[in-house]
C-alpha positions, 0 to 999 in steps of 0.5 A: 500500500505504501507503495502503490501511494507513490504510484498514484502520484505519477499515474495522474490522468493526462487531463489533471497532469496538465490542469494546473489548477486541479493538480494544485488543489489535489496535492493540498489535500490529504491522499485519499480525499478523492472518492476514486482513490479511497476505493481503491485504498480500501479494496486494496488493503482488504485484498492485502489481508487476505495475501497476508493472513496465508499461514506459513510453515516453521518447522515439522517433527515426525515420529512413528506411531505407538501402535507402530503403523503409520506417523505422527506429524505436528506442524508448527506454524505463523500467521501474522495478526497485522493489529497486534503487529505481531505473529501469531504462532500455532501447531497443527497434528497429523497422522499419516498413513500409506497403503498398499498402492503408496497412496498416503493420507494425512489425517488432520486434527480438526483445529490448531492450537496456538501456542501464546507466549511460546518461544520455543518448542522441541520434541524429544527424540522419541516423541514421547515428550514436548520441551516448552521454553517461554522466554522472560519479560522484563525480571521474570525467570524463563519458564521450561515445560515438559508435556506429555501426551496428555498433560503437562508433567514438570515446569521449572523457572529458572531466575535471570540471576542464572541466565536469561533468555534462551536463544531461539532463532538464528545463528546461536540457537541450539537445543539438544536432548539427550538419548535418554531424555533426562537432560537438555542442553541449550544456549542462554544469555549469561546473567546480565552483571551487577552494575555500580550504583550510586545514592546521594551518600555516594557509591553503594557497596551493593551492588545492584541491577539496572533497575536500583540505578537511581540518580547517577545513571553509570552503566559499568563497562561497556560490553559489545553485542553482536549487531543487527538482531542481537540488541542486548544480547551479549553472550551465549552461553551453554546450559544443562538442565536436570529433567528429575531435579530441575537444577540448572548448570553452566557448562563451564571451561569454555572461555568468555571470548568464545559465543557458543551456539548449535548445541548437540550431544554426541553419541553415548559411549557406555561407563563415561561422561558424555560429551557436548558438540557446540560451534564457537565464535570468538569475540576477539577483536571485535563482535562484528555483526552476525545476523546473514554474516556467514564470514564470521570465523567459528568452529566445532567445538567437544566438551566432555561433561557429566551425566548429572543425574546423581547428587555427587555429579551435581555438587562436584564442581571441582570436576567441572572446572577441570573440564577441557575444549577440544577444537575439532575444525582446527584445519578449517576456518568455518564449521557450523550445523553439527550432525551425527550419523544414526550410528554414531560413527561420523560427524557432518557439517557445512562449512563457510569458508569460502565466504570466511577466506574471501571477506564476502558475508555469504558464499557457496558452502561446502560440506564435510565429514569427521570420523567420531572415536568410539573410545571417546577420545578426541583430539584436534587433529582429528582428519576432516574429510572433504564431502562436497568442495566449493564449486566455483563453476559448474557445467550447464544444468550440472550441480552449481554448488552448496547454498544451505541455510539450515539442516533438519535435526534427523536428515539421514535416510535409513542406510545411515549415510545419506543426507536429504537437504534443501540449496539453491540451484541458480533461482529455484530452491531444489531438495538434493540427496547426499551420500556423505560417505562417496560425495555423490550428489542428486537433485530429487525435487522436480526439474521442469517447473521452476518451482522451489522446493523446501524440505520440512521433516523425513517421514522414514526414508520419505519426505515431507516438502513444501513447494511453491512459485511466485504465482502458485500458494505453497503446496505440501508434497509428500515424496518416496522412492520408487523403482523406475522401469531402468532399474534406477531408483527415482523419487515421486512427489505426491500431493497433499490435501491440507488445510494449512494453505488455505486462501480465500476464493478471491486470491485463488482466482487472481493467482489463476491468471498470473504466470511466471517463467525464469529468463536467461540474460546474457551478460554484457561485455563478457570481455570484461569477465576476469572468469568463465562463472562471471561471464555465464548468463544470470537470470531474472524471474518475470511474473505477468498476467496470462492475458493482457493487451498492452503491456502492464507496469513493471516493478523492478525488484531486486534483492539485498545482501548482495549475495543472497537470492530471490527465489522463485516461491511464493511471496506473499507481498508480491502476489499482491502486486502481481494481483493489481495488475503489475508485472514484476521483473525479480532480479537475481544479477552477478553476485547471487548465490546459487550460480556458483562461486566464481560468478558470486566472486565477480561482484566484490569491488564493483558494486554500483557498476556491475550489478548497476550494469546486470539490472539495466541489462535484464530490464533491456532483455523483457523491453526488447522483447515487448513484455512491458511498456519502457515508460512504465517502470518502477524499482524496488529494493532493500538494503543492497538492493537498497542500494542498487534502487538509489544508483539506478535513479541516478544513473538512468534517471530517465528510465523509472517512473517511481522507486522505493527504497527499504533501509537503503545503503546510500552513502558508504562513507558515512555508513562505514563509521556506524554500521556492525558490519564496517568490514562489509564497506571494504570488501563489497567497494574494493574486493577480496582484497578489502578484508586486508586493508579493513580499518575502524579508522578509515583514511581520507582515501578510503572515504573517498573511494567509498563515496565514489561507489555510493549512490550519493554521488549520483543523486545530482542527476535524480528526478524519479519520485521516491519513496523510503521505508526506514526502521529507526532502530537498524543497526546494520544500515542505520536510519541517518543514512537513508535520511541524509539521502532523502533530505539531499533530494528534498534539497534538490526538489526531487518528489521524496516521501519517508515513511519511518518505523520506530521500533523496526530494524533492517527487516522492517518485518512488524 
């Protein structure tokens, strides 16, 4: 809707746009004063509600059943409540059953149940039990439950004076019962520490929280967070905690300078202490942001710990002080989402190093594989065996490369050694099986649609997966093996009836009459490409009505990061767009990822010319192919593409007709100063080359060559009205630099429009 304000501006009727008089009196009164527009406003935002209150999959967990025949399933899901501003959260059952003719039949619960002040949930291995954690507000203590099939069986609180809140998403979440389920490992904030605290007699030798601070506000020393996301959080920290006595232990010899997260146990080894897998991140120099920042370096860490199930384990401290970390990724600059075998017998991760080793925030991942001692031994020698490299540029239609945001808790199939997981293949996320022992990598998703595919949960050796397209609502299919005629096993993909999905008549029918198709653009200047990735063709996807006689407006969308991608699934903000007659070209230039990591390695150093370049290419490509109207063109774009929205306007300043900008990065000189993520302004603006010469005290050459690179210098030659989306809490791109930009404009006359969101950071996700 903020968007389609703008819009309105430039569409005016040719009668009014030449009316002088007219135009004057409609720009003294308040958008939405004239009849015509308030329909439609109102239409508009009744349609977007109805897109947005589709409901959204998390997680799923699967588990046999007690009689043994078939499954249960339990679905974890959102919708956003757009009054409360806030995400609704709910879980939904199903049993699952197959018969003779591989016909499956989900049976589900007849209504959810929304789980209200829920942070997080994690069922036992056996599926017996249910961990519910609700984390603190303000100086309450954080509250565990453990359900049973029909009641709530023990509830323990736990006071913020032995840690705070639990982390429950992103980079540090890590929860882990153990085989018996009688303790759980997790990570939590450690106790916020005692500040000192004066009266009007002086210092008080109490010492006190935040809240006993009274007339002098000394806050004690400053201590670093982890950027973007992480406001207030400065260190987690593991956990145990005793399900039979409740008692909590810090898992203490793991040193301060280390942020652990990703906590797993390792297999039980009969007549001694287990051990704790956990990645780690060392603080040292700095806590640079980590939030979409997979170039932090970290390891897999193993701590050897006791059992705590009798008092001598629980009060003998003496033995916890003595307990030893071992680095078992010593030879490897990045591993993260440790997974044991079912046999307990090795040990798989995924690795960022290429992202770690060149600067670039996100890379392609590898994939590797350590063997675990069955004696418990470890040491940090331990041989680590590649499982799938870097691929730095792929064949046509071949393997492009490992781009993996998460691991299922249980990905293997039940020969033990092969992994089921979700990547990028260019712009379609596919499901691909691994055999981590032999390397070999299959796509098991469908090929021939475009559509993205997203595992949930393995039911056996069948999966549960989601598949979706920008003009198709998510669909959950349910895939098993089957013996092709060739003998040559293959997977086939059935659907499932669900009520998860579920949209009204009218967003079905505006959907039916969209299309979409994944576009093969050419680079320009291939002369220009230092290697054979950066020269191979990028691609867009084009979303436009079936049946149109002229050409609809375009919306340019282009995504942040700039290694990240747009998928070709289902988003929600965008159907609309597609439903109100808009056509979008969704951009994924030079840089993405999913096209290997030569092509990815091509961007760093030349922001603000090659992905510039890419954009104005693609949107050539659909105009000489007589797919959109040139005079009706607008961008879109956050962060990076942000960024990108802001040079386009100043570079082609004839070309669009409107833009709006999210968090953008307009001014890298300024940002460089304030940002969690300096280290990015270097490598993006000059290259790998970046990551050496990064500085916190940026010289005169630096911010030079930074302003060189920014949309800033441009902004001489904007005329495009524009509109910003500014969160005024965004540590990553920090609101002075989209409003320092915007006031350039207004200073130059340019139509500028700012929307700001108060308690928003860069995702602007409320």
């Amino acid at each position: 809707m903020i968007f389609l304000s703008i819009l309105h501006v430039e569409y005016l009727p040719p009668v009014l746009a030449m009316d002088s008089s007219k135009a004057g009196l409609l720009k003294e009164l308040p958008i939405g004063i004239d009849e015509t527009t308030e329909k439609d406003y109102a239409s508009q935002s009744k349609l977007l509600k109805e897109f947005t209150s589709i409901s959204s999959i998390d997680k799923a967990w699967v588990y046999k059943s007690e009689s043994g025949i078939g499954s249960q399933a339990m679905f974890s899901m959102s919708q956003p409540n757009l009054l409360a501003n806030k995400n609704r959260k709910y879980m939904l059952s199903s049993s699952i059953s197959t018969d003779s003719n591989n016909n499956v039949n989900f049976q589900w619960a007849p209504f959810p149940v929304e789980m209200t002040g829920v942070s997080i949930t994690v069922p036992s291995p056996s599926g017996s039990k249910l961990l519910v954690i609700r984390n603190p507000e303000n100086e309450s203590p954080t509250q565990f439950e453990i359900w049973s099939s029909s009641q709530l069986e023990k509830e323990f609180q736990v006071p913020q004076s032995t840690h705070g809140s639990v982390y429950a998403e992103g980079w540090f979440e890590g929860i882990s019962w153990n085989s018996d389920e009688s303790l759980i490992a997790y990570v939590a904030e450690v106790p916020s520490p005692c500040k000192p605290s004066f009266d009007y007699q002086g210092y008080k030798q109490c010492a006190t929280k935040d809240k006993d601070c009274t007339s002098w506000k000394g806050q004690g020393d400053w201590e670093e967070e982890w950027g973007e996301c992480y406001a207030g959080k400065r260190q987690p920290a593991l956990f145990v905690i005793n399900l039979s006595s409740g008692k909590v232990h810090a898992v203490k010899g793991i040193e301060k300078s280390l942020s652990v997260g990703q906590v797993v146990w390792a297999p039980p080894v009969e007549g001694i202490d287990q051990h704790l897998v956990f990645v780690g991140w060392s603080a040292e120099p700095r806590k640079l942001g980590i939030k979409y920042c997979y170039n932090r370096p970290c390891a897999l860490y193993a701590l050897k710990v006791p059992l705590y199930k009798s008092e001598a384990a629980e009060t003998n401290l003496k033995s916890l002080e003595e307990l030893t970390v071992v680095n078992l990724t010593q030879s490897i600059s990045s591993a993260y989402f440790p997974r044991f075998s079912p046999d307990g017998k090795f040990l798989v991760f995924l690795s960022a190093k290429a992202s770690v080793d060149s600067g670039a925030h996100s890379a392609t991942d590898s994939l590797h594989r350590i063997d675990w001692p069955t004696d418990g031994k470890l040491n940090s020698s331990t041989k680590i065996f590649d499982v799938i490299p870097v691929v730095t540029c792929a064949e046509d239609g071949q393997f492009p490369g490992l781009y993996c945001s998460s691991f299922l808790s249980k990905p293997w199939l039940s020969d033990g050694c092969t992994m089921i997981l979700s990547s990028y293949w260019h712009s379609c996320q596919v499901v691909l099986s691994v055999n981590v022992l032999s390397g070999e990598v299959s796509r098991i998703s469908p090929a021939d649609s475009g559509f993205s595919w997203n595992i949930l949960e393995l039911d056996g050796d069948n999966i549960i997966a989601v598949c979706s397209s920008p003009v198709d609502v998510p669909q959950i299919k349910y895939g098993f093996l089957v013996d092709k005629a060739n003998n040559k096993a293959g997977w086939l993909w059935l659907n499932v009836s669900s009520p998860i999905f579920k949209c009204s008549e009218k967003v079905m029918s505006l959907l039916s009459h969209l299309q979409f198709g994944i576009l093969q653009i050419l680079v320009k200047d291939v002369s220009d490409s230092s290697t054979k990735g950066a020269a191979k063709p990028f691609e867009a996807i084009f979303v436009s009505s079936k049946v149109k006689d002229v050409p609809e407006p375009l919306i340019v969308v282009l995504h942040g990061g700039p290694h990240s991608v747009s998928l070709s699934s289902f988003s929600k903000s965008l159907a609309f767009l597609s439903s109100i007659g808009f056509s979008l070209l969704i951009i994924n230039y030079r840089g993405s990822l999913g096209f290997g990591e030569e092509a990815l390695q091509s961007l760093p150093g030349k922001i603000g010319t090659q992905d510039v370049n890419d954009v104005l290419t693609a949107i050539d490509h659909v105009i000489e192919k007589g797919l959109v109207d040139p005079s009706k063109i607008t961008v879109l774009g956050g962060s990076h593409g942000g960024f990108l929205t802001t040079h386009l306007i100043g570079q082609a300043p004839n070309k669009f007709v409107a833009a709006a900008a999210r968090n953008p990065v307009c001014s890298l000189s300024s940002m460089v100063g304030i940002t969690d993520i300096p280290d990015w302004c270097y490598v993006e603006s000059y290259g790998t080359n970046g990551k050496t010469i990064f500085t916190e005290a940026p010289s005169a050459e630096h911010l030079t060559h930074f302003y060189n690179k920014s949309p800033i210098s441009h902004i001489s030659k904007v005329k495009t009205p524009t509109m910003f989306l500014l969160g005024a809490q965004d540590l990553r791109v920090p609101v002075s630099n989209g409003l320092q930009y915007a006031r350039a404009l207004k200073e130059r006359g340019v139509e500028t429009k700012v929307i700001l969101f108060p308690n928003d950071i860069h995702g602007i996700e409320r």
